[in-house]
C-alpha positions, 0 to 999 in steps of 0.5 A: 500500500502506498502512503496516502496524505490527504485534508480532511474535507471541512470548511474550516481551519481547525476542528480540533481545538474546538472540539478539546475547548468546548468539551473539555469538562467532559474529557473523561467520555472519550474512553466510553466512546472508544470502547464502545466502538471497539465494542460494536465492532466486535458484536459485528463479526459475530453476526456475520458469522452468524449470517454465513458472511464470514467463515473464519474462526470468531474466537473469544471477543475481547476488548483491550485497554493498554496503559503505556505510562513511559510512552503516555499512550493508550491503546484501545485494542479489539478482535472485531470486524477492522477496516480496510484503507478505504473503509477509514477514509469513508468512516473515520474522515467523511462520515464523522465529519459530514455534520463538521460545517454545521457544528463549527456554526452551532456548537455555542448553542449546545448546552453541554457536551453529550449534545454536540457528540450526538448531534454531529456524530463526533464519537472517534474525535473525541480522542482528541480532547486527550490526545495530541496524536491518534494512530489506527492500526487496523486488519480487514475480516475480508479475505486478501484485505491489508492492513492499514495505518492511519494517523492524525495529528489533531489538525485537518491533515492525516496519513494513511499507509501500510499497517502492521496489524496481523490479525483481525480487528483495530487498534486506537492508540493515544498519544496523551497530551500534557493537559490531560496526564490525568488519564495516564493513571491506571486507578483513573482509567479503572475508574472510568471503565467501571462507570461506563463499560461495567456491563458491556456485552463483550469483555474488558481486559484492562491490565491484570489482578491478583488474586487468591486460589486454592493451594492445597493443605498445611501440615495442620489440614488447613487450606492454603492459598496462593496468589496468581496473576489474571486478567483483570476483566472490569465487566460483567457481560450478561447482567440481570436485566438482559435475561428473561425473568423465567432465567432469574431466582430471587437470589439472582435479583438481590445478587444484582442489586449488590452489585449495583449498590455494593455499599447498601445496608438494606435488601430491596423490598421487591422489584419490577423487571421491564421488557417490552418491544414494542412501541419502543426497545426497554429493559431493566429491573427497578428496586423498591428500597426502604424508604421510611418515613423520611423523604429521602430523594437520592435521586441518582440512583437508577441508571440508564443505558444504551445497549449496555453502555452506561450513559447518565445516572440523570434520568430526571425526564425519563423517569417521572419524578416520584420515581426517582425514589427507586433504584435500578436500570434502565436500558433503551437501545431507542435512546442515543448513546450520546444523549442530551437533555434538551433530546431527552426532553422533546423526544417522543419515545422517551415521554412513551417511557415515561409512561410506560415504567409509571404503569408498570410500577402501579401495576405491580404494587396492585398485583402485589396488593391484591395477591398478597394484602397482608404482606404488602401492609407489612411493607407500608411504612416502607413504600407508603410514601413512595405511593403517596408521592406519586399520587401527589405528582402523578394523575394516572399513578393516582387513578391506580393508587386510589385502590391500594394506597393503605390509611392507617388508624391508631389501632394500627388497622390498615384501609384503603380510601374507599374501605375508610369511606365506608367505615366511617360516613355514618358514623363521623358525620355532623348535622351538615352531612358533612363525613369528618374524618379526624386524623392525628399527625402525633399520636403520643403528644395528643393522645387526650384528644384520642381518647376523647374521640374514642370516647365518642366511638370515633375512629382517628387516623395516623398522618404524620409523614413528610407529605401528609400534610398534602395527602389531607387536602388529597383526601378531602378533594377525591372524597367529594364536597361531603368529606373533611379532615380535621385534625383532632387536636383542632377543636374539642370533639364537640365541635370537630364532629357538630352533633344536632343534638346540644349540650346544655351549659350547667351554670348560669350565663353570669357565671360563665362569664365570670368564668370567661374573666377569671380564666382571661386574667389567668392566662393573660396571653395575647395569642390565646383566645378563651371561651367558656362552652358547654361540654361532656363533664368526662372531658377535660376542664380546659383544652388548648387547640389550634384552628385547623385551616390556619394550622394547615396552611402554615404547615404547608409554608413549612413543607413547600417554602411557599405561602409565606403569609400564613408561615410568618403569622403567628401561632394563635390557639383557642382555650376551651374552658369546659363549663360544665366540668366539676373544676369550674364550679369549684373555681366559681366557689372559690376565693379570687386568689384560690380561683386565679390559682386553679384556673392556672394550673388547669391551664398549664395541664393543657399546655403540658399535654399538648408539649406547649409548656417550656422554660420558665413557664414549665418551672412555675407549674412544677413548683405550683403543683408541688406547693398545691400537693 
């Protein structure tokens, strides 16, 4: 072959320098691109011999990444397909290229590198983000092909000439540049290869390990071990989500998810394995973790591929956002290698996706749901909100959900929305017709208001997660006009669930009054307002509440950083004095002194069981009650 010299055919001066400029942050992608490459290459003459197209011995496929640190060079090596002289004039200097006008007018407005590589195919010369000189050593499959060298110094002029190559396959060699001495680290390569070629479907040699095997025995009978040199294959080729499930056991699964997340303490609850070929390519296997009851988003925790190849752990448009609490895989050979985010976000099969995986999750939390209740209210603290997440975020998960999203009460028996519904509208509804459902976010801290609830033969539900105090709103807009929730510290029982039926104050209306007086002179507190009413004599002497539309719109201020009117009000709370309660009678008939005494110690016990009595105030009562003892 003769040696050829040529310019690559491109309407400007320099590429590269552009290329190594912009992309620079994204430097480390050239060993993804390159590997992958080699990777392809290799599947290819495997399925020409599969077609009957190539008749000579396969072989064992393999990948080799050579560091040569005294050289500063690193060679990318497979046994694939190769090219021939011609082959690399029209692929590595054409086709590569074809977009290169194109790209020098439009690379300032991309948004990151991934955009730019896929939009100009610019997958090979992102070697020259690294190098100052890229070499391919290349051999034909093809019978009587010779082999080829190519050579280019990272300007517009490159050299084609009689290769070296004596088998099958290409060889990428890198001449690093200063700049990036980085990557002439074998730690720093190792690194690179196990974030984007751990599961590619050919193997990786890069270097050796050592490593331990068995050695027979010592004098005492005991093993021995001796070390030994091997290849160091970084990948593992046929990974869980490229199986059928029939393959899978159980124990494959959670195999799989340790070698994802090799640092997790915890197993997965159950999983969801993802196969479908039409109208779009998918697989995968998402991992329900436990979750808890803290809202703990980590939200680069599933993985999307191409083809086996790792492309961004940022699935954020993929994947709808409530998921994002989930772990796992997602391959599509349907999304590009080099992908980009504005791609992501106008491509139809990625919203097709989207609504794919959505589905598929509420399926299988029904399936679960229905096939096995019990096990699935076992698993609630862990994923309920996870379920209650997306019902927030998501309609059509909602549409699913409503049928096995569990409120739980302070008995710990679990209901869906509709069994709640029914167990409570004829019981809990006020003389409006409205259905009251009342719901504690502490069950310790107000366990009076509980009580006082059972009393009544009312039931009280648990909502003291991090989204539940939207879940209340949720409830109340699903369960029609008809259906309210109060907390059940929001007001005397009395008066949450409104009865036609009256109380009868047991004093007179210049003793409540009086009453009224000398409870205000005791309290003496701007932000408690006091009213006497007539209540069951079993109930507390006094209660301290909050009303439920202030407290809610402030809990609400808390939790999104929005409606800052309500968060920056002051707390303000309503002080019930039971007027038919023994104690008032007591304090009515009392001297001033006596009374004032009493009615602040009733007071302070109803601070007290609320967690409202601190500091100063909380050593006054304590040195009262023992002078009263």
């Amino acid at each position: 072959m003769n040696t050829e010299k040529g310019s690559i055919s491109i309407h400007t001066e320099n590429i590269f320098p552009v290329i190594k400029k912009f992309l620079y942050s994204d430097n480390e992608i050239f060993l993804r691109e390159l590997v992958s490459n080699a990777v392809d290459a290799s599947q290819k003459i495997k399925r020409l011999a599969s077609l009957g197209q190539y008749q000579g011995e396969v072989g064992d496929l393999l990948v080799d990444v050579k560091l040569d640190e005294a050289a500063k060079t690193i060679t990318i090596s497979d046994n694939g397909i190769g090219m021939t002289a011609d082959e690399i004039k029209k692929y590595i200097n054409q086709v590569a290229f074809s977009g290169a006008t194109e790209f020098m007018e439009k690379f300032k407005e991309a948004n990151d590198a991934n955009e730019i590589i896929g939009r100009f195919g610019l997958g090979f010369y992102s070697a020259f983000m690294v190098a100052d000189n890229v070499e391919i050593e290349t051999l034909s499959y093809q019978d009587g092909a010779e082999a080829a060298h190519w050579t280019c110094d990272g300007s517009t002029s490159y050299e084609i000439s009689a290769g070296t190559r004596t088998t099958r396959g290409t060889d990428i060699i890198l001449h690093i540049n200063e700049e990036s001495s980085e990557f002439l680290s074998q730690s720093r390569l190792q690194e690179i290869l196990d974030k984007y070629a751990r599961f590619l479907p050919v193997n990786i040699r890069f270097g050796t390990k050592t490593t331990s095997e068995p050695d027979g025995e010592d004098e005492e009978g005991k093993p021995k071990y001796k070390s030994v040199e091997v290849d160091n294959i970084i990948n593992n080729t046929s990974p869980a989500w490229t199986k059928a499930p029939s393959e899978l056991t159980d124990a494959d699964y959670l195999a799989f998810y340790k070698e994802l997340y090799p640092y997790s303490m915890d197993e997965p609850l159950f999983w969801i394995h993802l196969n479908v070929d039409y109208p779009f390519n998918l697989t995968g296997i998402l991992y329900f973790p436990k979750i808890k009851n803290e809202l703990e988003i980590q939200r680069n925790k599933i993985k999307l591929y191409s083809r086996q190849v790792f492309i961004t752990d940022e699935v954020k448009d993929i994947v709808p956002e409530f998921l994002m609490l989930l772990h796992g895989v997602i391959d599509s050979p349907d999304i590009p290698l080099n992908v980009s985010r504005s791609f992501l976000q106008a491509d139809s099969n990625v919203k097709k996706i989207n609504n794919y995986i959505t589905k598929k999750v509420a399926d299988k939390l029904q399936e679960i749901f229905k096939t096995d209740r019990k096990g699935f209210e076992e698993k609630w603290n862990d994923i309920g909100l996870f379920i209650k997440y997306g019902m927030l975020s998501d309609e059509k998960f909602a549409e699913k959900a409503n049928e096995f999203c569990l409120l739980t009460n302070t008995d710990k028996e679990n209901y869906t929305i509709k069994e709640y519904f029914e167990k409570v509208k004829d019981i809990q509804v006020d003389k409006d017709g409205n259905i009251i459902y009342l719901y504690t976010h502490d069950a310790a801290q107000q366990d009076s208001f509980i009580s006082s609830a059972k009393t009544k033969g009312y039931d009280v539900l648990v909502l003291d997660g991090p989204l539940d105090t939207h879940i209340t709103s949720y409830l109340e807009q699903k369960g029609g006009e008809k259906v309210q929730l109060k907390r059940v510290d929001a007001d005397v029982i009395d008066k949450l669930i409104q009865k036609d039926e009256k109380q009868e104050l047991s004093i007179s209306e210049e003793e409540s009054k009086q009453a009224l007086s000398i409870f205000e002179k005791a309290i003496s507190r701007p932000d408690m307002k006091v009213e006497v009413d007539a209540l069951s004599a079993e109930e507390l002497p006094v209660s301290v509440t909050i009303d439920e539309f202030m407290r809610r719109m402030k809990d609400m201020a808390k939790t999104n950083g929005g409606m800052n009117f309500y968060g920056n009000l002051p707390d303000n709370y309503k002080v019930t004095v039971n007027g038919n309660h023994p104690l008032v009678k007591r304090i009515l008939s009392s001297t001033e002194e006596e009374g004032a005494q009493l009615a602040k110690q009733a007071f302070d016990l109803a601070l007290l069981s609320r967690g409202l009595l601190t500091g100063a105030a909380l050593t006054s009562f304590v040195k009262r009650s023992v002078e009263m003892i």
